[in-house]
VEXMI-613713 format. One record per residue (C-alpha): residue in three letters; x, y, z. Coordinates in Angstrom, 1 decimal. Layout:
// residues N
{ALA; {X; Y; Z}}
...
This chain:
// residues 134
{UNK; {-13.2; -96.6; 12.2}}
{UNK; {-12.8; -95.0; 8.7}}
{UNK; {-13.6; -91.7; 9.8}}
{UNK; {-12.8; -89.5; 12.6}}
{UNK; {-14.4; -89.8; 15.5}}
{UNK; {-16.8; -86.9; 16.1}}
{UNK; {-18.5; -87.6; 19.4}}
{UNK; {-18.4; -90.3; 22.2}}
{UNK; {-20.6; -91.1; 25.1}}
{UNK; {-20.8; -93.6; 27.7}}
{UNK; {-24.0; -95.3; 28.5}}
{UNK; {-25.2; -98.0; 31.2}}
{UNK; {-26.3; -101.3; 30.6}}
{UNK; {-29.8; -101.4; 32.5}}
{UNK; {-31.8; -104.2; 34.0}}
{UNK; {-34.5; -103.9; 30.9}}
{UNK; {-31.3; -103.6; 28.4}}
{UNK; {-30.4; -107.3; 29.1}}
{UNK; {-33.0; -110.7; 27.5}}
{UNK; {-33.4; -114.1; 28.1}}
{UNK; {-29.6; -115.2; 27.5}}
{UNK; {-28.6; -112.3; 30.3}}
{UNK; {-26.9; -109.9; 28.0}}
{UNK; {-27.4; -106.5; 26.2}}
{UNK; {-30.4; -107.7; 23.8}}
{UNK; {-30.7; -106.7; 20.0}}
{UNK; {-33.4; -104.0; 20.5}}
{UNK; {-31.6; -102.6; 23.3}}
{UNK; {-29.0; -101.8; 21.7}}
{UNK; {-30.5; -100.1; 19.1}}
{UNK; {-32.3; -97.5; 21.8}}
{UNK; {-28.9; -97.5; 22.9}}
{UNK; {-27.6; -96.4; 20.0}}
{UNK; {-30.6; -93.8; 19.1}}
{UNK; {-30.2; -92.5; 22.6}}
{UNK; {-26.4; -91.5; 21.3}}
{UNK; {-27.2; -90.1; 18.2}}
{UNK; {-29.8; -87.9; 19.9}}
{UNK; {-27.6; -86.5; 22.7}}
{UNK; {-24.9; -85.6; 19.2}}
{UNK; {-27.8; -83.9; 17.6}}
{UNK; {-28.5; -82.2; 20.9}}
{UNK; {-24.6; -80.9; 21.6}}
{UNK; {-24.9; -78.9; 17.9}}
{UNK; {-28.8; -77.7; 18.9}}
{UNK; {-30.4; -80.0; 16.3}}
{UNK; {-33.6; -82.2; 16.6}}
{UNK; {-34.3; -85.0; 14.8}}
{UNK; {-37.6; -84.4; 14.0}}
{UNK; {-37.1; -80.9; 12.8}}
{UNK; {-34.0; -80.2; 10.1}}
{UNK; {-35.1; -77.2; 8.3}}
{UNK; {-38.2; -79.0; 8.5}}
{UNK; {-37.8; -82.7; 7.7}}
{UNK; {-37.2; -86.1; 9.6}}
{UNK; {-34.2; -88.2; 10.3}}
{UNK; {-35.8; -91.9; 9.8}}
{UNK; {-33.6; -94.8; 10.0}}
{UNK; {-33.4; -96.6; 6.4}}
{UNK; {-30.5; -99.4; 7.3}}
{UNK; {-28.9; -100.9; 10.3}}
{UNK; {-26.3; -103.3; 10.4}}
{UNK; {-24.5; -104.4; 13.5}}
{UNK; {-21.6; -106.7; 13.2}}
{UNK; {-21.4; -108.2; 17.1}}
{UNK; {-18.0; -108.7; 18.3}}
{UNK; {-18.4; -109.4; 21.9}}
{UNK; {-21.4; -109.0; 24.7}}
{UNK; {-22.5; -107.1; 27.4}}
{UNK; {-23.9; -107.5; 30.5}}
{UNK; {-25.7; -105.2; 33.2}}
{UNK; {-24.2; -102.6; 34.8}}
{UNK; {-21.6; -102.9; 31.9}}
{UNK; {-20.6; -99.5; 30.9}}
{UNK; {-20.5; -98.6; 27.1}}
{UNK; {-18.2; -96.3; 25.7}}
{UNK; {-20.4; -95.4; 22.4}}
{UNK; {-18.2; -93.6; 19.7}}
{UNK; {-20.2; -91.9; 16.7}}
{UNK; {-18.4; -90.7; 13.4}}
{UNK; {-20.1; -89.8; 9.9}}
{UNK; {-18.9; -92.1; 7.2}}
{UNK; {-20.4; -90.7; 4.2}}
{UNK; {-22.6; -88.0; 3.1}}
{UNK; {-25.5; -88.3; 0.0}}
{UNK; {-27.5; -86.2; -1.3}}
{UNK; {-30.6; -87.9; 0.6}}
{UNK; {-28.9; -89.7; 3.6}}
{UNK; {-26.3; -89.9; 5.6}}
{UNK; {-24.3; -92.6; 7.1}}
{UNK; {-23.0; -92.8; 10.8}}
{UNK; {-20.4; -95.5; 12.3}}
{UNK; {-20.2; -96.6; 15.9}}
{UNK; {-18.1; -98.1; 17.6}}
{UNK; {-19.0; -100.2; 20.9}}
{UNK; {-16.6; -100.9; 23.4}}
{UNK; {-17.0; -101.8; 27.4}}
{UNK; {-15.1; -99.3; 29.8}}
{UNK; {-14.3; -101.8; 32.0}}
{UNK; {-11.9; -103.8; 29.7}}
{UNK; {-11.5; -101.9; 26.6}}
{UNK; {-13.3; -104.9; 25.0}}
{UNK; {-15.3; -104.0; 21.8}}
{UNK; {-19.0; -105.2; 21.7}}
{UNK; {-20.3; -103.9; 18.1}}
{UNK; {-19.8; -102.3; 15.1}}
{UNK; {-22.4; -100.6; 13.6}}
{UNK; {-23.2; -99.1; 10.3}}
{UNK; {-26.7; -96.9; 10.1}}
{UNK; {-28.0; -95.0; 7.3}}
{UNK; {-30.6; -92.4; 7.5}}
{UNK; {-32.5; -91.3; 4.7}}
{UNK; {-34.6; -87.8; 5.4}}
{UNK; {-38.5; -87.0; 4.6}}
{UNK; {-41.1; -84.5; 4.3}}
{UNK; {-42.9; -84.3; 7.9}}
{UNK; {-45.8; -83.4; 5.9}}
{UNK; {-45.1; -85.2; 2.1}}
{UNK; {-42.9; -88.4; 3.5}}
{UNK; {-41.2; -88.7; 1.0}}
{UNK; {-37.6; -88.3; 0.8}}
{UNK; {-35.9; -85.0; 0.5}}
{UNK; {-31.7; -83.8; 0.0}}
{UNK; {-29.7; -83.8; 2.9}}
{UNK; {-30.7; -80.7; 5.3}}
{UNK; {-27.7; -78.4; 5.7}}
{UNK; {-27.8; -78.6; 9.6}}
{UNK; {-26.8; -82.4; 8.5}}
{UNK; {-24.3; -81.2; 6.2}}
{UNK; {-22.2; -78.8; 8.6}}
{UNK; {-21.6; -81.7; 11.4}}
{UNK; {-18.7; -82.6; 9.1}}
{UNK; {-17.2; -79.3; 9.3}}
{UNK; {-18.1; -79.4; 13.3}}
């Protein structure tokens, strides 16, 4: 990772995470990955849905796959902040299995914030701004 790492969690692999080949599908990983930006948000009181009054929305997500991932697998999900715009911000994370160190994906997101009212894009909110200094 380029950055530091500013928060880490480790989630499950569930029954309804895994698709037709029997490992973590595409979409699942993305909730996965939602689900760990949320519970960061949550640990400095912030809501995605409210930043001084505008939206997170997802604008790009790439995942490089490096390895897979089966049920019951636990994932180590690490989460850093990679740059900082004036109208989005991109996270990293890092995916690795507990069980073997072994690293599943790396991931690059960019979110891009809006108007709940407008919907169109606005600066960075300043709640966004101070989890660099966190």
């Amino acid at each position: 990772m380029n950055s530091t790492t500013q928060f880490s969690i480790d989630l499950p692999v569930r029954i309804s995470d895994v698709n037709y080949g029997k490992h973590l599908g595409h979409a699942a990983l993305a909730s996965l990955l939602h689900q760990a930006r949320l519970k960061y948000f949550q640990q400095h009181n912030l809501d995605e849905l409210d930043l001084d009054g505008f939206k997170a929305v997802v604008k790009e997500l790439n995942i490089q796959y490096k390895g897979q991932a089966f049920f019951d697998d636990i994932l180590h999900i690490a989460i850093s902040i990679d740059e900082i715009t004036c109208a989005t911000c991109k996270f990293k994370y890092e995916v690795t299995k507990n069980s073997d160190n072994n690293q599943v994906t790396s991931v690059s997101e960019t979110l891009v914030f809006i108007d709940a009212k407008s919907h169109y894009p606005v600066r960075t909110p300043q709640p966004i701004k101070q989890l660099l200094n966190s």
